[in-house]
VOGU-3710 file (C-alpha; in Angstrom, 3 decimals, decimal comma):
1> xxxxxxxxxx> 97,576/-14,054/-37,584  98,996/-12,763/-41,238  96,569/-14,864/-43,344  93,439/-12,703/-45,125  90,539/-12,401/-43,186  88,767/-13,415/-46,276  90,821/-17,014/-46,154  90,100/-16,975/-42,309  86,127/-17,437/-43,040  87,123/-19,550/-45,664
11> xxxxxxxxxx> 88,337/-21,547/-43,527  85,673/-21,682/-40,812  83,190/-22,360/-43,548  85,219/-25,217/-44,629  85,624/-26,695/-40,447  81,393/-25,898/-40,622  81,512/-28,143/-43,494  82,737/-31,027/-41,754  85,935/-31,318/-43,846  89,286/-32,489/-42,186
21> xxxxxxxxxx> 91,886/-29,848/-41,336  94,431/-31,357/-44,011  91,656/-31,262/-46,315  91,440/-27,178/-45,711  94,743/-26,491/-45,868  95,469/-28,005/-49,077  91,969/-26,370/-50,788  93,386/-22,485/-48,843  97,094/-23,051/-49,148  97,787/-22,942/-45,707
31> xxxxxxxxxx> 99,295/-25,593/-43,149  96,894/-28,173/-41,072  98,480/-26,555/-37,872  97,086/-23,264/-38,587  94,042/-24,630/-39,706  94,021/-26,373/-36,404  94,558/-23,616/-34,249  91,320/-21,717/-35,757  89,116/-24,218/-34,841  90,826/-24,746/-31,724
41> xxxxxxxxxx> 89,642/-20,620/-31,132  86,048/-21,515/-32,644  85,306/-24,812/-29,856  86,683/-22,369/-26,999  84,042/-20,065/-27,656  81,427/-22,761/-28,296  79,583/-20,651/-30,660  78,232/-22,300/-33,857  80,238/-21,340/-36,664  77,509/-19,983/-38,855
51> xxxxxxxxxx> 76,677/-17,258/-36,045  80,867/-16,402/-36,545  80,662/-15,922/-40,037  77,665/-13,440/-39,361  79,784/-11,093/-37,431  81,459/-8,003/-38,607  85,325/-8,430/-39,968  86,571/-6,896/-36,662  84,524/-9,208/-34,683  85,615/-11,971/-36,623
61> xxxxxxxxxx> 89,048/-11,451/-36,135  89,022/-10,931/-32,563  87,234/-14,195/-32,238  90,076/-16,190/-34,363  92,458/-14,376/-32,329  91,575/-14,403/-28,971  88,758/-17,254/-28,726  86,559/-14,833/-26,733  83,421/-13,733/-28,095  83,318/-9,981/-27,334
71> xxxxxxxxxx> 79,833/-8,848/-28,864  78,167/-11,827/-31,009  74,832/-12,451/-29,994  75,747/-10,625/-26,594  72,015/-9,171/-26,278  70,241/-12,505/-27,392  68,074/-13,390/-24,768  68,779/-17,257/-23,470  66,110/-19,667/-21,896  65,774/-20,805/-18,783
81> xxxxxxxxxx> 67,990/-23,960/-18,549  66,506/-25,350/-15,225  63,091/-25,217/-16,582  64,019/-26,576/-19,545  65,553/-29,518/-17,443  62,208/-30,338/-15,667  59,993/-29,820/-18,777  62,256/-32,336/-20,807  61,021/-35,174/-17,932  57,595/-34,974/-19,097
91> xxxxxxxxxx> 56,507/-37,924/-21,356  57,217/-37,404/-25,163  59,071/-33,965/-24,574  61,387/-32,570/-26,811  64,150/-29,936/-27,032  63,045/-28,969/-30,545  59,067/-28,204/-28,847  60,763/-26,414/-25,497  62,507/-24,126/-28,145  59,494/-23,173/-30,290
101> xxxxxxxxxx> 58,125/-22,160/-26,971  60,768/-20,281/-26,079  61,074/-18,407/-29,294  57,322/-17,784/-29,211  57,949/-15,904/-26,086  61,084/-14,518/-26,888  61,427/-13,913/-30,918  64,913/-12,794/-30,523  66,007/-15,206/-28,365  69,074/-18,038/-29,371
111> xxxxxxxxxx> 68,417/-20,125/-32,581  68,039/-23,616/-32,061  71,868/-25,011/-32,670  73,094/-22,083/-30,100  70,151/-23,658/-27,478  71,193/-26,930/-28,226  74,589/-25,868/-27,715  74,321/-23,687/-24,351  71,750/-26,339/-23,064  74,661/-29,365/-23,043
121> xxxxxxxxxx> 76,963/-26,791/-21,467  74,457/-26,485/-18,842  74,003/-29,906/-18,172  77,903/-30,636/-17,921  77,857/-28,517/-15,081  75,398/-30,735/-12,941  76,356/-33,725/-11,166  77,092/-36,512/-13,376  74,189/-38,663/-12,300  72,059/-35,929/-12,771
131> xxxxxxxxxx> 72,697/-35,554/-16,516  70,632/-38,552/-17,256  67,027/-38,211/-18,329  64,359/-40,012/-16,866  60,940/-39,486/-18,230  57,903/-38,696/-15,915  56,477/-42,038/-14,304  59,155/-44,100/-16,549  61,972/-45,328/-14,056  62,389/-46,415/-9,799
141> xxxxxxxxxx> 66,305/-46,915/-9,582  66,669/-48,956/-6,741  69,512/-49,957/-4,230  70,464/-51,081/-0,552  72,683/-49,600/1,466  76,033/-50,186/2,711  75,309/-49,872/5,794  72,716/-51,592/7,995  71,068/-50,656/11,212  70,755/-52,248/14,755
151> xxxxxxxxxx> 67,749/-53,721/16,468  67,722/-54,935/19,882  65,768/-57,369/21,071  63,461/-55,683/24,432  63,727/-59,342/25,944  66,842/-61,014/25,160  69,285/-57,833/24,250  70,068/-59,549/21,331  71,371/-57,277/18,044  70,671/-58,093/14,780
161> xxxxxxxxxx> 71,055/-56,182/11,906  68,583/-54,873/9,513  69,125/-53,501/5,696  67,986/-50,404/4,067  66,148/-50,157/0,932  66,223/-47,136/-0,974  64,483/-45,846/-4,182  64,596/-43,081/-6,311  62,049/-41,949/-9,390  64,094/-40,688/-12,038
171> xxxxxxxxxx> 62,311/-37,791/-13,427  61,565/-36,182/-9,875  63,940/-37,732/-7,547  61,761/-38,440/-4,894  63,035/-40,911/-2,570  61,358/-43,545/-0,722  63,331/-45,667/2,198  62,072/-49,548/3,334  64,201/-51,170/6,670  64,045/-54,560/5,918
181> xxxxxxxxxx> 65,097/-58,027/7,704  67,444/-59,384/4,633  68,120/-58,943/1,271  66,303/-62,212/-0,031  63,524/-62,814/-2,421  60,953/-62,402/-0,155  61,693/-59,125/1,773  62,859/-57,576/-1,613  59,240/-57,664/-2,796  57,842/-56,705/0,555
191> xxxxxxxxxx> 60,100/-53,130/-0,335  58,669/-52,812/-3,920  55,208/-53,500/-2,439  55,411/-50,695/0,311  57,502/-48,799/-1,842  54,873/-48,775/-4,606  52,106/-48,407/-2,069  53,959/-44,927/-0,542  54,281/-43,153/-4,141  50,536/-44,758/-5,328
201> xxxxxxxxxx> 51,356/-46,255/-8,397  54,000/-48,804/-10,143  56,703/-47,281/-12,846  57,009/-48,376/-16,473  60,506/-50,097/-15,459  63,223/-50,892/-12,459  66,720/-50,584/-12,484  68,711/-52,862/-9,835  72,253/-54,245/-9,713  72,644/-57,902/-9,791
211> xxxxxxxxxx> 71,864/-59,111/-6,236  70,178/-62,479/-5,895  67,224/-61,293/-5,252  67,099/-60,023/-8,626  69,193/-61,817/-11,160  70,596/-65,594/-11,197  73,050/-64,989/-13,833  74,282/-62,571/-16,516  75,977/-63,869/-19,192  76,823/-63,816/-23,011
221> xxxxxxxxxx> 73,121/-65,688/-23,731  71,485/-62,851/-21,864  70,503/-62,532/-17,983  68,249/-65,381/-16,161  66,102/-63,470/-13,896  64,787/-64,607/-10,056  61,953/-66,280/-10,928  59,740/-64,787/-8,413  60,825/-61,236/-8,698  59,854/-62,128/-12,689
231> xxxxxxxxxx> 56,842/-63,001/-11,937  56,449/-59,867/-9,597  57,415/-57,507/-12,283  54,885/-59,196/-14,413  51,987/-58,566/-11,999  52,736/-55,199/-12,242  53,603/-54,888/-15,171  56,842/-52,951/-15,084  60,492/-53,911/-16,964  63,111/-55,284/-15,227
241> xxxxxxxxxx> 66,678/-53,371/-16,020  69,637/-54,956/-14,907  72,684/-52,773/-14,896  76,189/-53,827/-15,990  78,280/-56,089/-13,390  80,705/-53,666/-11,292  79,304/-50,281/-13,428  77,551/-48,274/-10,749  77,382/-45,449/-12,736  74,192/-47,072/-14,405
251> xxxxxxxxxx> 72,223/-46,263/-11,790  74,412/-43,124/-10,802  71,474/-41,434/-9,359  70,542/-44,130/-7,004  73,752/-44,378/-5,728  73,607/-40,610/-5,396  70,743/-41,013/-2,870  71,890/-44,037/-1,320  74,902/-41,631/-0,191  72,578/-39,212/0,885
261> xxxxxxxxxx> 70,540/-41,727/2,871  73,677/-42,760/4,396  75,118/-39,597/5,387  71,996/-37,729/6,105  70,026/-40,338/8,018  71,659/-43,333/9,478  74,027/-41,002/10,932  71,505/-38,840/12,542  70,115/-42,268/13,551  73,079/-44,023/14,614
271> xxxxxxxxxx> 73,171/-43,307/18,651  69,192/-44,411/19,029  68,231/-47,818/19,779  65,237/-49,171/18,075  63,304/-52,168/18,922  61,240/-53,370/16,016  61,608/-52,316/12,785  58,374/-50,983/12,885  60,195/-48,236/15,065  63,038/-47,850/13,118
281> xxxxxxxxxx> 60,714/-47,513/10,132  58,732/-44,307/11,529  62,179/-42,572/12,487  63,982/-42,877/8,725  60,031/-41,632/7,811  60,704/-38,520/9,112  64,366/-37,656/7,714  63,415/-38,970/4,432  60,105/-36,556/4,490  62,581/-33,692/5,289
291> xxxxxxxxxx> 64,882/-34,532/2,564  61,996/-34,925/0,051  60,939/-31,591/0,849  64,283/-29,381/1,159  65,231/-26,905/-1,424  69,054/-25,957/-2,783  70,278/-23,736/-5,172  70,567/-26,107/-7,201  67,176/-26,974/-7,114  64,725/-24,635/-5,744
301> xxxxxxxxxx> 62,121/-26,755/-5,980  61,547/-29,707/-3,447  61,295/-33,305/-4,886  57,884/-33,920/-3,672  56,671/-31,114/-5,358  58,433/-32,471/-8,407  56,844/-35,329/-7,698  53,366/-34,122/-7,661  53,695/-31,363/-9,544  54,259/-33,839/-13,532
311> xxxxxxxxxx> 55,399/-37,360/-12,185  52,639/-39,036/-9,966  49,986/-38,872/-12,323  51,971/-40,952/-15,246  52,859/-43,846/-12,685  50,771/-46,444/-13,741  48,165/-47,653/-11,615  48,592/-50,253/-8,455  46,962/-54,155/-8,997  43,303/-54,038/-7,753
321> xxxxxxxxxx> 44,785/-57,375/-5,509  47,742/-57,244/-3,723  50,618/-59,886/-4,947  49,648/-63,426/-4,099  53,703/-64,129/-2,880  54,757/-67,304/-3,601  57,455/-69,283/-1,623  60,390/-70,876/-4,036  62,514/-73,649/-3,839  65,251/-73,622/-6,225
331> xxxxxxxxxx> 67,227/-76,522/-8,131  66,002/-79,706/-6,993  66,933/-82,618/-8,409  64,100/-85,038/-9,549  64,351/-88,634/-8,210  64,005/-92,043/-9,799  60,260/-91,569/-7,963  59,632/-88,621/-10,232  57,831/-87,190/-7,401  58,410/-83,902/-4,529
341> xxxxxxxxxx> 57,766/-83,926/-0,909  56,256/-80,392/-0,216  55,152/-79,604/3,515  54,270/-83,346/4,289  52,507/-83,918/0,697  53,313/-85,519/-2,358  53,182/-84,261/-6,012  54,370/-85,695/-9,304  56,312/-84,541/-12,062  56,880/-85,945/-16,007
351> xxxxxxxxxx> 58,959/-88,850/-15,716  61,330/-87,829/-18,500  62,579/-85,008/-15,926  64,533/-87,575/-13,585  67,747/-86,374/-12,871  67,003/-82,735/-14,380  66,805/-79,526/-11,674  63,630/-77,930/-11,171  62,147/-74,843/-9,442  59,377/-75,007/-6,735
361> xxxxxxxxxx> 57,337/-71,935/-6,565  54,504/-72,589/-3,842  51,366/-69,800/-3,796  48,745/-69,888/-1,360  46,865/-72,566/-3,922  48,843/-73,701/-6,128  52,396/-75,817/-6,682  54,187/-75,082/-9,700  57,194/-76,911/-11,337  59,857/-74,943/-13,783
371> xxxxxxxxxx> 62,150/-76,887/-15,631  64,662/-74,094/-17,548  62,432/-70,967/-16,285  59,478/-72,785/-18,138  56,398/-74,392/-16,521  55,991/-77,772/-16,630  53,223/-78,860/-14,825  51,074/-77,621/-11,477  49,137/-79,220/-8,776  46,645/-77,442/-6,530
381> xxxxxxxxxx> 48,285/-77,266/-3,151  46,944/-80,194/-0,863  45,393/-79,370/2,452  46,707/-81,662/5,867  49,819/-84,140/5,692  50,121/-87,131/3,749  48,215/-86,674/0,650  49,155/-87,571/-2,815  48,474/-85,932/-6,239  49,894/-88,381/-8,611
391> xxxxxxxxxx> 48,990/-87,750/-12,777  48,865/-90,894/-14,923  50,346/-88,423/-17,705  53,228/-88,291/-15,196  53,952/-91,737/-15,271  55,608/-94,457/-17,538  53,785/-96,798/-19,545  54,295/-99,646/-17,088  53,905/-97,547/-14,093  50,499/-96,124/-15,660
401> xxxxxxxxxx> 48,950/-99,826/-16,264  49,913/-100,486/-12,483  48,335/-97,862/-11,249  44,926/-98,352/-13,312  44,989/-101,701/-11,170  44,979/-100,417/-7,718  41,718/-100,187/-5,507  43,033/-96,856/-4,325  42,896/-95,583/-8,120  39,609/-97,160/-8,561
411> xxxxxxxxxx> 38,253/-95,121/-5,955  39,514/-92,607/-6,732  38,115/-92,193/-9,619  35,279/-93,450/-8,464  34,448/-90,727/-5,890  35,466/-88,298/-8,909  32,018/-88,920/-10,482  29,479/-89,263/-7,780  28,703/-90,729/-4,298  26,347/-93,493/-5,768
421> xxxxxxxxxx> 29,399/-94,318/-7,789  32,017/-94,381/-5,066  28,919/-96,616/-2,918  29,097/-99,287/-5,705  32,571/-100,047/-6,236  33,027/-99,764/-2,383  30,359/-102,590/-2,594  32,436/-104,591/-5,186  36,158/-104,078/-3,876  34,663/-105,110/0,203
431> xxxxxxxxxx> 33,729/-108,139/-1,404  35,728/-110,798/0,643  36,462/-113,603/-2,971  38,170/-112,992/-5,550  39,690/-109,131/-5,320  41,670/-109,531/-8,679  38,501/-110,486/-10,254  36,609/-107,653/-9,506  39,278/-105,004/-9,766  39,730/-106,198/-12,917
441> xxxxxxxxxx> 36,040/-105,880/-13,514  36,040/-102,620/-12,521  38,794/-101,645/-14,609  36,984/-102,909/-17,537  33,752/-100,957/-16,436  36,021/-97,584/-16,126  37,002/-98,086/-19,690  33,834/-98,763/-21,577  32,463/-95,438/-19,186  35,372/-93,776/-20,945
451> xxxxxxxxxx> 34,726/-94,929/-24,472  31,371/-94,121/-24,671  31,595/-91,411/-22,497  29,028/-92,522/-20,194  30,702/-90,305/-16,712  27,281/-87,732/-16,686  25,139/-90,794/-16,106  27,014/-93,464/-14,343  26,048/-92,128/-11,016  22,434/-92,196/-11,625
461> xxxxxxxxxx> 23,016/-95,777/-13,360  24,662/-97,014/-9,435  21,726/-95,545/-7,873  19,123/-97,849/-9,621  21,677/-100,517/-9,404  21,805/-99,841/-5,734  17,930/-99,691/-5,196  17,381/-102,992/-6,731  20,535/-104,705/-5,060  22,301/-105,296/-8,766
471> xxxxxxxxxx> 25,738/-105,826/-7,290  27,902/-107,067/-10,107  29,492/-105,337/-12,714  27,714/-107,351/-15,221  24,279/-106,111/-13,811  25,236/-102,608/-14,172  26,416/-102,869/-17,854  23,254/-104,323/-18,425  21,789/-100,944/-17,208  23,755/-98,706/-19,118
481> xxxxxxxxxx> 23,343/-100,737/-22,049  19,956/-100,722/-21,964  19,120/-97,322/-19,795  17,253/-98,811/-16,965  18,480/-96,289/-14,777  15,766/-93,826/-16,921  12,748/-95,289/-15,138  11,905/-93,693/-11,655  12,807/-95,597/-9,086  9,782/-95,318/-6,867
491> xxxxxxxxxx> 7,337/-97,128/-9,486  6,127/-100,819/-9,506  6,327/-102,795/-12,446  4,084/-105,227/-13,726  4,607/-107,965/-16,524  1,605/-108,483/-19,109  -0,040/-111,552/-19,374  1,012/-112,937/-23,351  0,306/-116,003/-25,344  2,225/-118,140/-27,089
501> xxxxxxxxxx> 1,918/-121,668/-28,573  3,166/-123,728/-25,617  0,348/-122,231/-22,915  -2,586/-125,005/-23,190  -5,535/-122,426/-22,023  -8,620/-123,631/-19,814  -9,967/-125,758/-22,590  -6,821/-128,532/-21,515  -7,708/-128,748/-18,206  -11,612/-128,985/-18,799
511> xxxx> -12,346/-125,154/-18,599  -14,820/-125,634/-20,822  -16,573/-128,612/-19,606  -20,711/-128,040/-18,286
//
């Protein structure tokens, strides 16, 4: 190349600059082409510019000649990339701290563009799932496999097939492997549970494709998440991460292991017959155990002692309880009965909901009703077959007032506040005249209880009614109105004599008389 050396460095100051190559060659009189082909020598070295410009004239020239960096910084010591790799998984790690450390120990090592530089280099040259950084007890990519295994029934020879759950931890690859009956809601949490249980603690977040189990929908508005595996994550308390539809490259790394399961396992597997998957389970144990602790030369340290070494102790710790799982039913429509028939029972929902599709979720106590992923209402789960848990806040106006008039929701509430209660109205409904009279007594008694907020002592108030055979409403008004029920029941009482102007004394009947 003719031009000056001294416009040459011009020139490479200007491309450190940032300035565009017509930009250059209009400020060094030269053409954009030739500008172009100096920084076309400067990237093939991939040495910063400012370390160029440091060089000796000779130096510099062979580098703008031949792109090949003959004797800049050729006895600078460099770090130890792979080290610098793990280090960078710890929690709040950074390049810039990894390089003060390094220049501590080396003081004429790289500066900290050339490190940054020769670091990214490094990293190109791993496998591309490998290049993304997962911090220390911060991410479980998970994943089934293609492939599924056989298990024969001892009895009837029947096959079926069974799927294989795998997941990896992103900072130390360690990989754990579940056999499982099917890919629904329920066995996909069994997987996380063991799967948790086998590394001793829960990550910070998951990353899973879009099965069912999983996600509902993805969309423009966002993604609708299973309900159950929501409420799963919650109980935890890890993230759900949903990767891009048809982009497995997301989760590169777990489809990196699910390959290795695949080619390094079920293979091996594939001629044995297993009869449970209790069976099966111990035998993928053992190959995934090997894998976890084999060493390359790529990485000369196994994952489990990755693992143990800086990831297991920032997992966050397992629930105290296991998951209560819940059993869901899914987009039911509400009847004009505003009411579900669950295992033999019945339980209401609002009304205003008819026609509108709900989700079930069932736990071992409870009955819960989502309307749009939010929770309307909840019964507690009835024991037996053919009970009822009907609200009155459930119901329409009309429907309500009905209701208030039935024996059954007189007793009801009734044997809600006490057995001396429930005794009484018992008393008053068996009564064989007039029934519409005395519901509607009874009615009227539950709603001056409620107005004056009388529940804590209306059982008492039946017992003295009770004692002293006061079997109308009327007579037990009376005492609650007047608090009769405050005298003990096991005393005698006797009326004092008292005079008044109408009692004649012994005088009128000759009392007197000697």
């Amino acid at each position: 190349m003719k031009i000056p050396v001294v416009v040459q460095r011009k020139i490479c100051e200007f491309l450190a600059q940032g300035n565009t190559h017509r930009q250059i060659a209009k400020r060094v009189n030269v053409s954009p082409t030739t500008v172009g082909v100096i920084a076309k020598k400067l990237n093939e070295i991939e040495i910063p510019i400012a370390e160029v410009l440091k060089a000796s004239n000779q130096e510099f020239v062979d580098v703008v000649q031949t792109g090949v960096a003959r004797n800049i910084m050729k006895c600078k010591p460099l770090p130890d990339f792979t080290y610098i790799n793990d280090q960078m998984k710890i929690r709040d790690m950074t390049l810039k701290q990894l390089w003060i450390e390094f220049k501590e120990t080396e003081p004429e090592g790289v500066s900290y563009s050339r490190f940054m530089k020769l670091y990214k280099q490094w990293l190109k040259k791993l496998h591309p799932s490998m290049r993304q950084h997962y911090t220390a007890g911060q991410t479980l990519l998970v994943d089934f496999c293609g492939k599924t295994m056989p298990i024969h029934d001892i009895n009837s020879g029947q096959v079926r097939n069974v799927q294989i759950f795998v997941g990896v931890l992103g900072a130390s690859s360690l990989i754990t492997v579940i056999a499982a009956e099917t890919q629904q809601t329920h066995d996909w949490l069994k997987c996380f549970t063991a799967t948790f249980n086998r590394i001793g603690g829960v990550p910070r977040e998951v990353i899973t494709d879009n099965l069912k189990a999983a996600v509902i929908k993805t969309g423009r508005n966002g993604t609708v998440f299973n309900k159950t595996f929501e409420q799963f994550a919650d109980y935890h308390d890890f993230a759900i991460l949903n990767t891009r539809p048809r982009t497995p490259k997301d989760k590169g790394l777990a489809e990196v292991c699910v390959q290795i399961i695949q080619r390094s396992v079920l293979v091996k597997l594939r001629e044995r017959k297993f009869f449970s998957l209790e069976e099966l389970q111990k035998a993928i144990d053992v190959e995934v155990d090997r894998i976890n602790n084999g060493v390359t030369k790529r990485f000369p340290e196994s994952r489990s002692d990755r693992f143990h070494r800086f990831e297991k102790n920032e997992l966050l710790a397992l629930p105290k309880h296991p998951y209560p799982f819940s059993k869901w039913i899914f987009q039911q429509t509400v009847s004009e009965f505003y009411q579900f028939t669950i295992d033999g029972n019945i339980y209401s929902v609002p009304y205003t909901l008819i026609g509108k599709k709900l989700d079930i979720g069932i736990t071992s106590h409870e009955v819960q009703f989502y309307y749009e992923n939010e929770l309307i209402t909840s019964h507690s789960l009835l024991e037996g077959y053919g009970q009822a848990s009907i609200l009155d806040e459930h119901m329409p106006a009309n429907h309500r007032l009905y209701n208030t008039l039935s024996p059954a929701s007189i007793r009801q509430w009734a044997k809600s506040l006490g057995n001396y209660v429930y005794e009484f109205v018992e008393k008053i409904l068996n009564k064989s005249k007039q029934l519409a009279r005395n519901i509607k007594s009874l009615n009227k008694l539950r709603d001056y209880i409620l107005e004056n907020k009388l529940d804590s002592v209306l059982n008492q108030a039946c017992e003295y009614a009770l004692k002293y055979n006061l079997l109308a409403v009327t007579d037990l008004l009376y005492v609650l109105k007047n608090r009769k029920y405050i005298q003990p029941l096991n005393t005698t009482q006797t009326m004092k004599p008292y005079t008044h102007a109408n009692l004649r004394g012994a005088n009128y009947f000759g009392g007197d008389a000697r």
